[in-house]
mmCIF file of the N, C-alpha and C atoms, coordinates in Angstrom:
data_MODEL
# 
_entry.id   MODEL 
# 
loop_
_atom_site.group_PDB 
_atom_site.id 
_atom_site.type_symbol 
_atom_site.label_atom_id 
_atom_site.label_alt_id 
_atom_site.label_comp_id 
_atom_site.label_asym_id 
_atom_site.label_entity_id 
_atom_site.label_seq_id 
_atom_site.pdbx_PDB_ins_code 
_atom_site.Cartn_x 
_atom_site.Cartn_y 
_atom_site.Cartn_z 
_atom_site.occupancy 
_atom_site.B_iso_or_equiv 
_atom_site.pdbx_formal_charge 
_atom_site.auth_seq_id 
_atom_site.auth_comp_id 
_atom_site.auth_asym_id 
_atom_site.auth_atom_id 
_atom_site.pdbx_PDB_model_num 
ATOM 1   N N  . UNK A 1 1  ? 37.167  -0.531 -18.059 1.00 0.00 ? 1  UNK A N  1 
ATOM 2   C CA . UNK A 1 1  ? 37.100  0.330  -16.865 1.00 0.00 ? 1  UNK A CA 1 
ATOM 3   C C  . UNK A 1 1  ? 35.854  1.232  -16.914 1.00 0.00 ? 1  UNK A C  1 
ATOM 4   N N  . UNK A 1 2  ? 35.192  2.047  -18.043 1.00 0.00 ? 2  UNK A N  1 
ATOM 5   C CA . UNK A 1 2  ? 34.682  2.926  -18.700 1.00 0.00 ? 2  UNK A CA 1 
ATOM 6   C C  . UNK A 1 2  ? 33.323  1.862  -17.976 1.00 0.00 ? 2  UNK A C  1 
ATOM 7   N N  . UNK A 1 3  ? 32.882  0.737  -18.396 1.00 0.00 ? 3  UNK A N  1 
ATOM 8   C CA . UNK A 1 3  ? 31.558  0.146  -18.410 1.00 0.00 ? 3  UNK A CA 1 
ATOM 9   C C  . UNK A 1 3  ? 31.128  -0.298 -17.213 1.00 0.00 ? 3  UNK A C  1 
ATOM 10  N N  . UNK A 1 4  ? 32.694  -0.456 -16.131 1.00 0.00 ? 4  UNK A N  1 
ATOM 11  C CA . UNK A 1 4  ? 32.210  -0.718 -14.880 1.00 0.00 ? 4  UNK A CA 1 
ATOM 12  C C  . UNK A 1 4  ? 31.840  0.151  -14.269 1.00 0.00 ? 4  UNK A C  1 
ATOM 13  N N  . UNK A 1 5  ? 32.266  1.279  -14.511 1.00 0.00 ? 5  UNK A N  1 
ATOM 14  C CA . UNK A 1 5  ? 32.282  2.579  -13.850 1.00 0.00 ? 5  UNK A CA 1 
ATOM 15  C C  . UNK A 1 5  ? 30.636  2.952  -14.303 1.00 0.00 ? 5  UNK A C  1 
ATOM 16  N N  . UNK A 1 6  ? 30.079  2.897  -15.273 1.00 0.00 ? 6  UNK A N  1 
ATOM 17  C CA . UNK A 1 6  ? 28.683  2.807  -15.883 1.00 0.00 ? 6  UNK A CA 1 
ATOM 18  C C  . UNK A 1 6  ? 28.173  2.083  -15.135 1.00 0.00 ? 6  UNK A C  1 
ATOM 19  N N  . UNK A 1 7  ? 27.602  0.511  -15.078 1.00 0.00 ? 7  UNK A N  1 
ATOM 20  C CA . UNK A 1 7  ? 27.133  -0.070 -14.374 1.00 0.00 ? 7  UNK A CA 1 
ATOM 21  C C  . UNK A 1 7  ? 27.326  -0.126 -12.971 1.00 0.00 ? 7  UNK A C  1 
ATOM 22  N N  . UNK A 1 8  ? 28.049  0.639  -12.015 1.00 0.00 ? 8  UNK A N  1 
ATOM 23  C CA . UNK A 1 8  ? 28.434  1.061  -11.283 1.00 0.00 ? 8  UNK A CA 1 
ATOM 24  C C  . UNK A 1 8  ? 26.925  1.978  -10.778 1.00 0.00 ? 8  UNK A C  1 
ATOM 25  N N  . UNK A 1 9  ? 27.133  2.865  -11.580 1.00 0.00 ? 9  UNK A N  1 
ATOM 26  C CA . UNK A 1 9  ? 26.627  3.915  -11.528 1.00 0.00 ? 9  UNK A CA 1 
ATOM 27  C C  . UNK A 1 9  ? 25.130  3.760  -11.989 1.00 0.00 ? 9  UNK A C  1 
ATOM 28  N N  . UNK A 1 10 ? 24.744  3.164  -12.749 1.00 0.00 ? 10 UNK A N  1 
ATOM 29  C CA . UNK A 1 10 ? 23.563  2.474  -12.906 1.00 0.00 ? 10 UNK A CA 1 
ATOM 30  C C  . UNK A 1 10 ? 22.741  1.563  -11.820 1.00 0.00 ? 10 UNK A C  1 
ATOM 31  N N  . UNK A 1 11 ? 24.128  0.564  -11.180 1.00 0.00 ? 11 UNK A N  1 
ATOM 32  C CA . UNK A 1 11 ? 23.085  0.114  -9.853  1.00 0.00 ? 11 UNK A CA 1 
ATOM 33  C C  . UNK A 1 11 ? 22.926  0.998  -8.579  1.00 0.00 ? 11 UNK A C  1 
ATOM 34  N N  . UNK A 1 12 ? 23.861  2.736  -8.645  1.00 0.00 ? 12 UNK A N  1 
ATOM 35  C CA . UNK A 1 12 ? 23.367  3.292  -7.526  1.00 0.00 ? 12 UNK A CA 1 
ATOM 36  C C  . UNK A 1 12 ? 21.990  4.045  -8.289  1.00 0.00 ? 12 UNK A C  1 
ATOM 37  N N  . UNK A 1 13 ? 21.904  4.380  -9.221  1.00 0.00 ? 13 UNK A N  1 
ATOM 38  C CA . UNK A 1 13 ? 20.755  5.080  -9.412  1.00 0.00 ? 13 UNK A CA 1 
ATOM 39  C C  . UNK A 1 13 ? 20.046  4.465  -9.425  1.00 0.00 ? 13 UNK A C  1 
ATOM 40  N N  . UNK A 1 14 ? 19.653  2.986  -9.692  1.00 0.00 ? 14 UNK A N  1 
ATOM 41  C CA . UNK A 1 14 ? 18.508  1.773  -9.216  1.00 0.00 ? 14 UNK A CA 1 
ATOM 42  C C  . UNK A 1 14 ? 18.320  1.739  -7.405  1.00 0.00 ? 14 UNK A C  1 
ATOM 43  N N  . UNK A 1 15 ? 19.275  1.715  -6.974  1.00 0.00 ? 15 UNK A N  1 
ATOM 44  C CA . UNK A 1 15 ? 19.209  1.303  -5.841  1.00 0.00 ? 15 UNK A CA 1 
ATOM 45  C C  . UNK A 1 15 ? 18.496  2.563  -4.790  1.00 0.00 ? 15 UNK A C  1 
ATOM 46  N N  . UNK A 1 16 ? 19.054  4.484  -5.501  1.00 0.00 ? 16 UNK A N  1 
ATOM 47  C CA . UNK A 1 16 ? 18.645  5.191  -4.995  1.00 0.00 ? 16 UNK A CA 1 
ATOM 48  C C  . UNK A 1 16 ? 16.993  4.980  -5.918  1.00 0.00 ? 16 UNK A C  1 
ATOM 49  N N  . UNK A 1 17 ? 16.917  4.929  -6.438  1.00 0.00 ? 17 UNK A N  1 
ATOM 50  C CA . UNK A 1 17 ? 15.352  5.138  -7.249  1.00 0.00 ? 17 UNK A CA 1 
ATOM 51  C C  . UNK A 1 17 ? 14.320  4.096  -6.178  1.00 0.00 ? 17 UNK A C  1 
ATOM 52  N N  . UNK A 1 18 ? 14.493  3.262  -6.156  1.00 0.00 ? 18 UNK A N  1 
ATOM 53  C CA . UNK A 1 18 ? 14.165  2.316  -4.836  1.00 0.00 ? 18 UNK A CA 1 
ATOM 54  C C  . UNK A 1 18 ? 13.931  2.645  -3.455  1.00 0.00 ? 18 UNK A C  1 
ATOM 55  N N  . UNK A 1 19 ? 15.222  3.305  -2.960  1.00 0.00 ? 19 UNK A N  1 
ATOM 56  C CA . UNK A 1 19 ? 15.193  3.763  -1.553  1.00 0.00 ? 19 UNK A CA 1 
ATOM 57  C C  . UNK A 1 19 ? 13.994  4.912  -1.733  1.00 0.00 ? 19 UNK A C  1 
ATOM 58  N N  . UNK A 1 20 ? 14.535  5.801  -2.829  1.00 0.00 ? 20 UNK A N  1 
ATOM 59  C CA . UNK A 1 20 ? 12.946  7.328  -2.692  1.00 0.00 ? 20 UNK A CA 1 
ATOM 60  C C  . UNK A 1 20 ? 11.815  6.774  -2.958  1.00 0.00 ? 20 UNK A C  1 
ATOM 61  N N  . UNK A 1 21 ? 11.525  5.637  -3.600  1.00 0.00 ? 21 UNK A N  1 
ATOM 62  C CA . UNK A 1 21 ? 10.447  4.767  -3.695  1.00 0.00 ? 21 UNK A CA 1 
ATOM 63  C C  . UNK A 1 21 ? 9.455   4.891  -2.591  1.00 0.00 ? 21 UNK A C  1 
ATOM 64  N N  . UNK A 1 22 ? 10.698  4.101  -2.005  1.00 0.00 ? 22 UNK A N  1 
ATOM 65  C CA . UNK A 1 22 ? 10.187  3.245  -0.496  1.00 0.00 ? 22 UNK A CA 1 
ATOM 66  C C  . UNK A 1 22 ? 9.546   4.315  0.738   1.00 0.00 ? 22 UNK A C  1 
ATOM 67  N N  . UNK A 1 23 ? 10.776  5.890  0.377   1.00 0.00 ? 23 UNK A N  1 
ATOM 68  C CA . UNK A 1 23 ? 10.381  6.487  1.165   1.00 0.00 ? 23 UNK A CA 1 
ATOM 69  C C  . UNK A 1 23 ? 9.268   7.653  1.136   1.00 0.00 ? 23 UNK A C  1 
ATOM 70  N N  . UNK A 1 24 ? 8.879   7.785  -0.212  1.00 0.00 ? 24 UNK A N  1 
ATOM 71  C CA . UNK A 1 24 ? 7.739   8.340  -0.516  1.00 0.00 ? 24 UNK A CA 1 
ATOM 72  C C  . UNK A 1 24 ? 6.591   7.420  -0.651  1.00 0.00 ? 24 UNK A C  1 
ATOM 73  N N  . UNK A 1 25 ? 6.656   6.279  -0.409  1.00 0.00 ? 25 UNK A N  1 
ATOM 74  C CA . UNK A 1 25 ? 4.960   5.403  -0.145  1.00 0.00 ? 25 UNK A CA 1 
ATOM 75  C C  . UNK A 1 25 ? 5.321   5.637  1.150   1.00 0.00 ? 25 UNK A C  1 
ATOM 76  N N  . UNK A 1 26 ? 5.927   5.276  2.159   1.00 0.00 ? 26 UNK A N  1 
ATOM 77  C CA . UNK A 1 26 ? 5.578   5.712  3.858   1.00 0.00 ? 26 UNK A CA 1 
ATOM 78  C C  . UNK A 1 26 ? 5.228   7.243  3.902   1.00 0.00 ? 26 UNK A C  1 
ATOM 79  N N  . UNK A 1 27 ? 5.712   7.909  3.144   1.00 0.00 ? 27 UNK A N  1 
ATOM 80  C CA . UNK A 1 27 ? 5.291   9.518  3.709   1.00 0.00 ? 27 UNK A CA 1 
ATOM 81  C C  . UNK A 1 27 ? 3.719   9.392  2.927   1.00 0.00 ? 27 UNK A C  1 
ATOM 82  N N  . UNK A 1 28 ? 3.819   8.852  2.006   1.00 0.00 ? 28 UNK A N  1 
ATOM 83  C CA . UNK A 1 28 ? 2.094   9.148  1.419   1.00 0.00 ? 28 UNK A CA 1 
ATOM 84  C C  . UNK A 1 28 ? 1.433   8.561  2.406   1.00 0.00 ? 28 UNK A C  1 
ATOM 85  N N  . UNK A 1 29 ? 2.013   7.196  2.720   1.00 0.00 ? 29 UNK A N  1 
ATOM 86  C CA . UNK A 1 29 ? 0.763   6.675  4.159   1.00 0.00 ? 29 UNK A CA 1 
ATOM 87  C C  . UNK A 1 29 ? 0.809   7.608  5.283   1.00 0.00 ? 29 UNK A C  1 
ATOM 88  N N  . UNK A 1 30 ? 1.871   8.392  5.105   1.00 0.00 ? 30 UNK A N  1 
ATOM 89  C CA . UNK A 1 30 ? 1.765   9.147  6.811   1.00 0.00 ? 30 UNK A CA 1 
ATOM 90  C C  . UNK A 1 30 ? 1.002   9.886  6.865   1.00 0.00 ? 30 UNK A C  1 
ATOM 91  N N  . UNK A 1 31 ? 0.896   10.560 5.384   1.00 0.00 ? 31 UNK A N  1 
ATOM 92  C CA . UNK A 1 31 ? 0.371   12.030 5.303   1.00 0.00 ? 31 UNK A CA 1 
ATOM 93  C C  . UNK A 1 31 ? -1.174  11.429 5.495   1.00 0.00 ? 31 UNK A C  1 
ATOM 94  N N  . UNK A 1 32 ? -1.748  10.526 4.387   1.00 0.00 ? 32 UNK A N  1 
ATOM 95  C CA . UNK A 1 32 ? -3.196  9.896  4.649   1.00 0.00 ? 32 UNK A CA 1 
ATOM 96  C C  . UNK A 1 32 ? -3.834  9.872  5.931   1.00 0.00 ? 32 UNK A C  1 
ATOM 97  N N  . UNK A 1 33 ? -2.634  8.941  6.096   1.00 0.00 ? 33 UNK A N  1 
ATOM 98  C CA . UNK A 1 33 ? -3.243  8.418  7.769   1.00 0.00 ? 33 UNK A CA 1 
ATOM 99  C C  . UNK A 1 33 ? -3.617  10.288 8.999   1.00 0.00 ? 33 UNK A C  1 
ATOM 100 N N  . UNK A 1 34 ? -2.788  10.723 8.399   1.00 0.00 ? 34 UNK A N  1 
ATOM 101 C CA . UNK A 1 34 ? -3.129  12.059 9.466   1.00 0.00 ? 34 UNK A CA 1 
ATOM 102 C C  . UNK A 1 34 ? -3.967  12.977 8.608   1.00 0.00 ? 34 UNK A C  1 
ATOM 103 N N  . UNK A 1 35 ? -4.376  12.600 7.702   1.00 0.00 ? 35 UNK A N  1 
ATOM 104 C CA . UNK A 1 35 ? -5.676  13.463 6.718   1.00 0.00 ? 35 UNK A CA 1 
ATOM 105 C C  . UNK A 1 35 ? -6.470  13.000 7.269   1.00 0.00 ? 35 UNK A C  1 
ATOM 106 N N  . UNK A 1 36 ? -6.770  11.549 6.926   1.00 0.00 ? 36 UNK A N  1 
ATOM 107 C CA . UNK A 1 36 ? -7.501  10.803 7.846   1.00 0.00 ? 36 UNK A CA 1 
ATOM 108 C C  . UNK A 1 36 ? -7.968  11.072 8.886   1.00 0.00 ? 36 UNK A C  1 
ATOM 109 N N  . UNK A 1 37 ? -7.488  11.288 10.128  1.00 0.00 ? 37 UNK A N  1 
ATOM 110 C CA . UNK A 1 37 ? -7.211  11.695 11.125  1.00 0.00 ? 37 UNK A CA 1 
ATOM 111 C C  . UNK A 1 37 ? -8.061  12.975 11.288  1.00 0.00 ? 37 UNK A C  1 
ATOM 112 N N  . UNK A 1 38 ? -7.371  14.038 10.805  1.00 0.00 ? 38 UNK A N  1 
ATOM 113 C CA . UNK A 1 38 ? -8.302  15.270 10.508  1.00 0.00 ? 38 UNK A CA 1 
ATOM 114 C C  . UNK A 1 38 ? -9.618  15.119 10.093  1.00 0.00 ? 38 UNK A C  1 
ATOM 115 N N  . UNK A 1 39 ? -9.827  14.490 8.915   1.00 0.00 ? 39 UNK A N  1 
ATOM 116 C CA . UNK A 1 39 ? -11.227 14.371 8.655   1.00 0.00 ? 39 UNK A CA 1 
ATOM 117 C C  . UNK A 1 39 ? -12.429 13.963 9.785   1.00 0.00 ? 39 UNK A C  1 
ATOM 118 N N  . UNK A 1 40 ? -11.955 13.126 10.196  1.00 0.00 ? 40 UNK A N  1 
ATOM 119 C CA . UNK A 1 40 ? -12.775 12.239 11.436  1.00 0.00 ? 40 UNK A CA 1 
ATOM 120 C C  . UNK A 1 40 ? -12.700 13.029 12.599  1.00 0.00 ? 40 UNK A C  1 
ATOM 121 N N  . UNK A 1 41 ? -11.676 13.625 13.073  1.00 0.00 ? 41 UNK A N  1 
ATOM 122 C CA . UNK A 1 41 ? -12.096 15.142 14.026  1.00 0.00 ? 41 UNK A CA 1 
ATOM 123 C C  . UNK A 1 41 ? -12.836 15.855 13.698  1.00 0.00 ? 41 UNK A C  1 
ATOM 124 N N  . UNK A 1 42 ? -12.918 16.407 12.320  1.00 0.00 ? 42 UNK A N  1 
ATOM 125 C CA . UNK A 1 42 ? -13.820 17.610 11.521  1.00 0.00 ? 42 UNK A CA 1 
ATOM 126 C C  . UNK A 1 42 ? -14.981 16.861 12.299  1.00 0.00 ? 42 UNK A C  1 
ATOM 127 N N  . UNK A 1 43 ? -15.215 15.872 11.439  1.00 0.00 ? 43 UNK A N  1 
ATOM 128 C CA . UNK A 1 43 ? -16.430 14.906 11.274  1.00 0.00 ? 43 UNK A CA 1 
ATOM 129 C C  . UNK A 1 43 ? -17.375 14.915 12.692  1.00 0.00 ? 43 UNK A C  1 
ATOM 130 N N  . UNK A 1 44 ? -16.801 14.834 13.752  1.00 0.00 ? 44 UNK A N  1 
ATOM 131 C CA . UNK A 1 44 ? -16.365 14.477 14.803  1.00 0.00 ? 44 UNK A CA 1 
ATOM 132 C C  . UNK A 1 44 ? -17.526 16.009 15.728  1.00 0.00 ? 44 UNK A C  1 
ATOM 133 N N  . UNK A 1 45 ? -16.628 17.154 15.368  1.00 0.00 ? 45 UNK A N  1 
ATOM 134 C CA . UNK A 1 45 ? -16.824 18.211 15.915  1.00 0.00 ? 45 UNK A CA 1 
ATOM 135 C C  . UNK A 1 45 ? -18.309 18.751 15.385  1.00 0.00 ? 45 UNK A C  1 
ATOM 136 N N  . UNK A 1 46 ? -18.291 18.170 13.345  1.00 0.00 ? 46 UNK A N  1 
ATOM 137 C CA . UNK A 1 46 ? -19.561 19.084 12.841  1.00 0.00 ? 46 UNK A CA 1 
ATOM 138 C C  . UNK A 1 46 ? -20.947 18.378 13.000  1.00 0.00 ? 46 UNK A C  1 
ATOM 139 N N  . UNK A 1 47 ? -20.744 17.223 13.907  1.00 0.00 ? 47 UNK A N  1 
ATOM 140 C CA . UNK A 1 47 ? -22.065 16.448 14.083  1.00 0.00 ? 47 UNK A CA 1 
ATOM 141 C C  . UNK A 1 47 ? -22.181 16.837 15.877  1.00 0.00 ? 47 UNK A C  1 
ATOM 142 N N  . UNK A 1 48 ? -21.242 17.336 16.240  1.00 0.00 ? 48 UNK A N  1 
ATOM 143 C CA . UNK A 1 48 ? -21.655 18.150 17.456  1.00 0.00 ? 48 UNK A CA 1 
ATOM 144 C C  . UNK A 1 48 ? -22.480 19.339 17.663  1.00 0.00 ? 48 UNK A C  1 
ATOM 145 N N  . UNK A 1 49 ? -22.388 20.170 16.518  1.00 0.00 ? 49 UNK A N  1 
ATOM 146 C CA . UNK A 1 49 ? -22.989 21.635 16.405  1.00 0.00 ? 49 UNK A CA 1 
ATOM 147 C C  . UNK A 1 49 ? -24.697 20.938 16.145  1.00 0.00 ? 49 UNK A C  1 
# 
């Protein structure tokens, strides 16, 4: 009972380790992509002056 309850518990902490994975590479692309973003406005504005 003891080992299922372990491996149990072992494939949610795989499975959550995975999901925050997944969802911290989309937030790193989000954040990029709108750094990105910013930069090329900067960019944008300081070749105007």
């Amino acid at each position: 009972m003891r080992r299922l309850l372990l491996r149990a518990l072992l494939l949610l902490r795989a499975t959550l380790l995975l999901r925050l994975r997944l969802l911290l590479r989309t937030q790193a692309l989000l954040l990029r992509t709108l750094l990105l973003r910013q930069l090329l406005r900067l960019r944008a504005q300081a070749s105007k002056l």
